[in-house]
N, C-alpha and C positions, 0 to 999 in steps of 0.2 A: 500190205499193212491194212490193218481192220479201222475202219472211221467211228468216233462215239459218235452217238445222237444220244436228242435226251428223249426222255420218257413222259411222252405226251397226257399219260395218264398219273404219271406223277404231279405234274403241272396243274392239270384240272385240281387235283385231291387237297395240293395245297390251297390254290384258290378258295375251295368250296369252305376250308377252317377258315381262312383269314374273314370269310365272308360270314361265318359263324359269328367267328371273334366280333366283328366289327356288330353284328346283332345283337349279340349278347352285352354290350358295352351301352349298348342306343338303351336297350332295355333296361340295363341299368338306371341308366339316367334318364329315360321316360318313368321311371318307378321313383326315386329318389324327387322327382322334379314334383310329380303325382301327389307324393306323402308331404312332398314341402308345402304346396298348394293346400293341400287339405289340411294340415296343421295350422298354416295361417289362416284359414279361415276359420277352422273352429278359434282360433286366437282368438280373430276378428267377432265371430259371434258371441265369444267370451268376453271382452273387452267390452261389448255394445250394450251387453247385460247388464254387466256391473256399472256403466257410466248409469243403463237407465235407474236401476236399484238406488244407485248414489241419488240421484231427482228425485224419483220419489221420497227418501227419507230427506231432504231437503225439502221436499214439498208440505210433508210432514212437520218441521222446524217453521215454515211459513203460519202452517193453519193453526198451532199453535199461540203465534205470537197475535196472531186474529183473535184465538177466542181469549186470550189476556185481553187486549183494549178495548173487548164486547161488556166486559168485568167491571163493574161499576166502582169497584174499589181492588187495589190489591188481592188478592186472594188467600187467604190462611187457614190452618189448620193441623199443620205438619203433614209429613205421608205421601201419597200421593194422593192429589185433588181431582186428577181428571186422566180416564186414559179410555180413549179411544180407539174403538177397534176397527177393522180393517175398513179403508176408507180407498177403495177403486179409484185409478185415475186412467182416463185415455190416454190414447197414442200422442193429441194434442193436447193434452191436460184437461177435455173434458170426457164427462159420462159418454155424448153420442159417437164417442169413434170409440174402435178395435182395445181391449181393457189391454193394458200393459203391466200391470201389478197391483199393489196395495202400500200403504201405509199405517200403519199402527203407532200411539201416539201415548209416549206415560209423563206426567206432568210432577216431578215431586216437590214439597213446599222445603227449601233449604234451613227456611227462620232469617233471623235478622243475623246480619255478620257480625262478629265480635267487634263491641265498637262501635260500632253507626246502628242503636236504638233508630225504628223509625225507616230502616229501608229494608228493604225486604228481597231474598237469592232465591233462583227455583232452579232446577233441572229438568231439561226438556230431551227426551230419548225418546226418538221417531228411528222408525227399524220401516226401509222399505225392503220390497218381496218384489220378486219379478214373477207374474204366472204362472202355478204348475212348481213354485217353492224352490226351483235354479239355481235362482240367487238372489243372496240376501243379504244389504248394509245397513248397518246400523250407525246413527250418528248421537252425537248428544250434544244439548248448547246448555251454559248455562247462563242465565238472564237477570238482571236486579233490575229493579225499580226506577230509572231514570232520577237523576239528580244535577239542581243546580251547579253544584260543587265541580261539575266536569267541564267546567267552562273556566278559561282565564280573565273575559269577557263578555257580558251579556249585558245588551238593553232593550228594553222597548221603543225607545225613541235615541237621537242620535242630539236634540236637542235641551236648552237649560231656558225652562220657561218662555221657550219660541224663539228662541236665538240659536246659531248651529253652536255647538260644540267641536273642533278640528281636533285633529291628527297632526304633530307637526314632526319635523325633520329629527328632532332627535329623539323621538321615541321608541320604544325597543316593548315588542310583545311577544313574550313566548310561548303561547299556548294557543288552543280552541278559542276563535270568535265565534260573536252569533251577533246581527242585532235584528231587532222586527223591523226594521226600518232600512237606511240605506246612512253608509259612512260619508264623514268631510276628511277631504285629503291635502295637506298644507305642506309643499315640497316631500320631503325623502323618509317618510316614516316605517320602521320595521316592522314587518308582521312575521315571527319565525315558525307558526301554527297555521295551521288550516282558517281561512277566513268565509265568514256567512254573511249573506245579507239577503233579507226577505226580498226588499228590490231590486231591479234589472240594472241597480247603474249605481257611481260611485260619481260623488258631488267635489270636482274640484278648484280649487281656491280659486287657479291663473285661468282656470278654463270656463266660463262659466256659460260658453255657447257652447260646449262639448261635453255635458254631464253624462249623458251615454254614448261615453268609452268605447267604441269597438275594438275586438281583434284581443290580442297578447297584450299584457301591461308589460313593461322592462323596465327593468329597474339603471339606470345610467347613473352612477354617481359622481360623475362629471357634466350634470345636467347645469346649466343655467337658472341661477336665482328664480327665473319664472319661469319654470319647470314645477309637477306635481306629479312625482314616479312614487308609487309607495314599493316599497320594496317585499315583495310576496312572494316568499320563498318556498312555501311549499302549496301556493295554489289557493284561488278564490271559487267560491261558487253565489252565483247570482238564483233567488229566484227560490231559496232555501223554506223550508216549511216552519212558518211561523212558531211561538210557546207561550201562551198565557201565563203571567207572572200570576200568584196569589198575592192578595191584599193584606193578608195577616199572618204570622208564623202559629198555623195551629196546632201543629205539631208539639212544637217546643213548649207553646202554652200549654198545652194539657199535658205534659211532661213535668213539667215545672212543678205544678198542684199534684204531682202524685208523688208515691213512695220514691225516697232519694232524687229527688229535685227540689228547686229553689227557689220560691215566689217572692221579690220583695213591693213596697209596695213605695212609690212616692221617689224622687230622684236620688240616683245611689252610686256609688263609685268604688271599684274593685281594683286594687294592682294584684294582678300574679306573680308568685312565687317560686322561684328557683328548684324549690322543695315540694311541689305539690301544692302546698296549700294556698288563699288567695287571703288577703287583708281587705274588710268590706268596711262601708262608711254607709250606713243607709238611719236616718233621724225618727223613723215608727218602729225602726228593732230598736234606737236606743245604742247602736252599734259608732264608735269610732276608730276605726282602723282595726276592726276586731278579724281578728287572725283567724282562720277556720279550715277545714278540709273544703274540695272544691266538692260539687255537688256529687253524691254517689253513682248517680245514673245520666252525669253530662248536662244537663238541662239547667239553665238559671236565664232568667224573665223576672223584668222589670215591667211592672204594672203603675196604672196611674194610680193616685193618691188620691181619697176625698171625691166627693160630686164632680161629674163631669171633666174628671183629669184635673182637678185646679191645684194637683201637688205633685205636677214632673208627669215621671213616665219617663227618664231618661237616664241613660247607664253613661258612666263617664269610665273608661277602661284602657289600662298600660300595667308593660311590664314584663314577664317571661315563665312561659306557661311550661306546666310539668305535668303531662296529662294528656286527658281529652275532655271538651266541653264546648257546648255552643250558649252564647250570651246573648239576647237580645232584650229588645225595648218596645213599649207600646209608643212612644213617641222616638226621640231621638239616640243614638249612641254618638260620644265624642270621645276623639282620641284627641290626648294631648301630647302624646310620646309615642315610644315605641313598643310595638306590640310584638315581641319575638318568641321563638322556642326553641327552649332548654337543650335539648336534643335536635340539633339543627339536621333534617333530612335530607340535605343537600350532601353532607357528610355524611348520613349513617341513616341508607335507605330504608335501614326495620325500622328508625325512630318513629316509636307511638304518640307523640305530641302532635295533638291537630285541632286547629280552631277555627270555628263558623261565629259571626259577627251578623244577627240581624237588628234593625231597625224596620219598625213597622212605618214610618215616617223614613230620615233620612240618619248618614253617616258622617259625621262633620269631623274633618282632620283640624288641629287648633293650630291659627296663622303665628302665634309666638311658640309651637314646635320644634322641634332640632329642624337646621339646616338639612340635614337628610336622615328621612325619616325612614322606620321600615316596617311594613307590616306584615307579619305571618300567619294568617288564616284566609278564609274564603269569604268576604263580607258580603252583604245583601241588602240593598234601599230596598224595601215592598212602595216606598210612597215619600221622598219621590228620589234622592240621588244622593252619590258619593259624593262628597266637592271637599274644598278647603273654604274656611271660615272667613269672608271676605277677601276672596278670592283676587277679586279685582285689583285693590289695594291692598295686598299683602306685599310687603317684603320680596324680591326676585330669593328664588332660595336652589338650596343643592337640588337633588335624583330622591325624587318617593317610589319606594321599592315595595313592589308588593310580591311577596311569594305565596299563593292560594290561589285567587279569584274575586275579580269583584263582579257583581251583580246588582243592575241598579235599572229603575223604571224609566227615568227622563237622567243621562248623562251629565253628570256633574261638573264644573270645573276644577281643575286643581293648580289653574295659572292662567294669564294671559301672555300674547307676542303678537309682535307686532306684525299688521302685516303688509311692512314695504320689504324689511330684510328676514322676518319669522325669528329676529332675537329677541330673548325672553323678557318679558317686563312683570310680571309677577307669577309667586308660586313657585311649581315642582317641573321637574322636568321628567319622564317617565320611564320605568324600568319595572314592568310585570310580568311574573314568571311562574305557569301554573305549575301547583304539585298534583303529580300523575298519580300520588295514591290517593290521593280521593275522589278520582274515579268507582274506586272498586272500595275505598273507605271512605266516607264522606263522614263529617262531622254528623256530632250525634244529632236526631232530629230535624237533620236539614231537609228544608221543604224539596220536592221531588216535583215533576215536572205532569206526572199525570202519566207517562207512557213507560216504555220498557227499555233497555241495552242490553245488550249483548257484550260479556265479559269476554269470553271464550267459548271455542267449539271444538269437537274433536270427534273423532271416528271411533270407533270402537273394536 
């Protein structure tokens, strides 16, 4: 019988494919591994590009808002006002290292916003370039005028002719503080807004060896009577950059004296109307209770009477506005009632009803007022504060509700409590709650802060 063997040169022949195979396989995926690497990197160099392009047209959005507060005034003219051309930045943001692109810079004047006479929109489209034209972002911010109006709270001082002014436990804020100064805190007060204060520390009641707070504030609403937690809900910042109030509403004033404004002269009192129109009482127009359209272009200013102010200068004002308009006073504004509108925006966020309340002096709430009172506009002491009208001895009364903003120079009172248990012994108890469109609508001719914000931004 014949033996098989195998075929030793078959064996080799196979090996030498399999050893193929297994070559051709590695190279495969040496080549796929190769192209993935190179794809990611160009990724990588493409990603790196465009973050730098995105800085520079950010950088561009910077230098911008520089040569705005170089600008001695707002800037006008319609169009665009300023556009700058290509402006080189280093690898570290200066000229002496390695250039990394350019920025280009178009500034257009938007005009005043429909409604807020007095503030002024721009558009700022900065387009950065990366070296060699690669790649290119473009961004665009648009900017207005900074206004008091964006605050639910604002003062210069935190005290009432050198006495503190407190915060106490049942107080409720909801919107942007600011003060130039630094707050008093009297047990468990709300802040539902972002809070400022110029100085490093917050002054309180129980603590008075502990005025700089370190660390986290917590809010414990099972804190003990001599406890002072404010409750800051979305965060404080110490150390905030101060804002010079103006002394006079000049805006409004020389609004007033022009076409479609309303100069009176001598103390004068207006209720608002339901309908638009306002019923005036002012004794040099001759006017009692006279019924009229509100002013065509927002503006009504109360002037002094006679040599040296010796006939008022003060707006006494109530009622429910149908419109938009800002009221102030060379001396005083007083409310005896309630200041609301018609179109409540709490309900009906397009509501066009909005009102700005200055006093070039102060704002006095009336202590025989409704138990709770409420007011709808943005008010403003230039000189010196909000308060209620004997404060001290007024009557303990309901919740004064502001929906706007008050803005006032030295903190006014609007009650006292006591402070062995913080129960109320006179006045209001507090409930203010800013309206977020007048940020971006402020009443007509409301005085402006001097600098710029930022509405919105977007890419292009």
């Amino acid at each position: 019988m014949r033996r098989l063997t195998k075929n030793k040169n078959n064996q080799k022949g196979v090996a030498i494919i399999g050893a193929y195979l297994v070559l051709v396989v590695l190279i495969i995926f040496a080549s796929a591994f190769l192209s993935r690497t190179i794809y990611q990197n160009r990724s990588i160099i493409i990603f790196n590009r465009r973050v730098q392009a995105f800085n520079l047209a950010e950088a561009g959005l910077d230098r911008a808002i520089d040569w705005f507060r170089a600008q001695p005034s707002p800037p006008t003219g319609g169009g665009n006002l300023w556009a700058a051309g290509a402006q080189t930045l280093g690898a570290s943001g200066t000229t002496n290292t390695p250039v990394i692109g350019t920025y280009n810079i178009v500034i257009t004047d938007l005009g005043e916003p429909a409604g807020s006479p007095g503030t002024r929109r721009y558009r700022v489209t900065s387009t950065g370039t990366i070296s060699g034209g690669t790649v290119t972002r473009q961004l665009q911010n648009y900017i207005q005028t900074d206004n008091y109006a964006r605050y639910i709270w604002f003062t210069d001082r935190e005290t009432y002719s050198g006495s503190k002014v407190w915060f106490v436990t049942r107080d409720f804020l909801d919107g942007p503080t600011h003060t130039n100064a630094h707050y008093h805190m009297y047990g468990f007060p709300t802040f539902a807004g972002e809070v400022q204060s110029v100085d490093n520390y917050i002054d309180f009641y129980h603590r008075s060896n502990d005025q700089n707070f370190p660390g986290e504030i917590k809010y414990d609403p099972e804190g003990t009577a001599n406890d002072d937690i404010p409750d800051f809900q979305v965060g404080y910042t110490f150390g905030a950059q101060g804002t010079n109030m103006p002394s006079q509403a000049s805006n409004l004033r020389a609004a007033s004296n022009a076409t479609g404004g309303m100069r009176l002269q001598g103390n004068s009192t207006v209720v608002l109307n339901t309908d638009g129109t306002m019923n005036v009482t002012n004794a040099a127009r001759g006017w009692n209770n006279q019924n009229m359209a509100l002013p065509a272009n927002g503006a009504l200013f109360v002037a002094c009477g006679g040599r040296r102010c010796a006939n008022g200068g003060t707006l006494t004002i109530s009622g429910t506005l149908s419109g938009r308009l800002t009221a102030g006073a060379e001396r005083n504004v007083f409310i005896p009632n309630n200041v609301v509108y018609n179109d409540d925006p709490r309900e009906n966020p397009v509501s066009n009803d909005t009102l700005g309340i200055i006093a070039e002096q102060n704002i006095i709430l009336d202590d025989n007022g409704p138990n709770n009172l409420e007011i709808n506009a943005s008010v403003m002491a230039l000189n010196t504060s909000f308060m209620l009208e004997n404060y001290a001895s007024a009557p303990a009364k309901g919740t004064l509700t502001v929906y706007g903003g008050i803005i006032q120079d030295e903190r006014g009172p609007v009650g006292t409590f006591s402070g062995f248990d913080g129960s109320k012994l006179s006045g209001y108890d507090k409930n203010y709650s800013w309206d977020a469109r007048l940020l971006a609508s402020p009443p007509p001719f409301f005085p402006t802060t001097g600098d710029y914000l930022t509405l919105s931004w977007e890419e292009n």
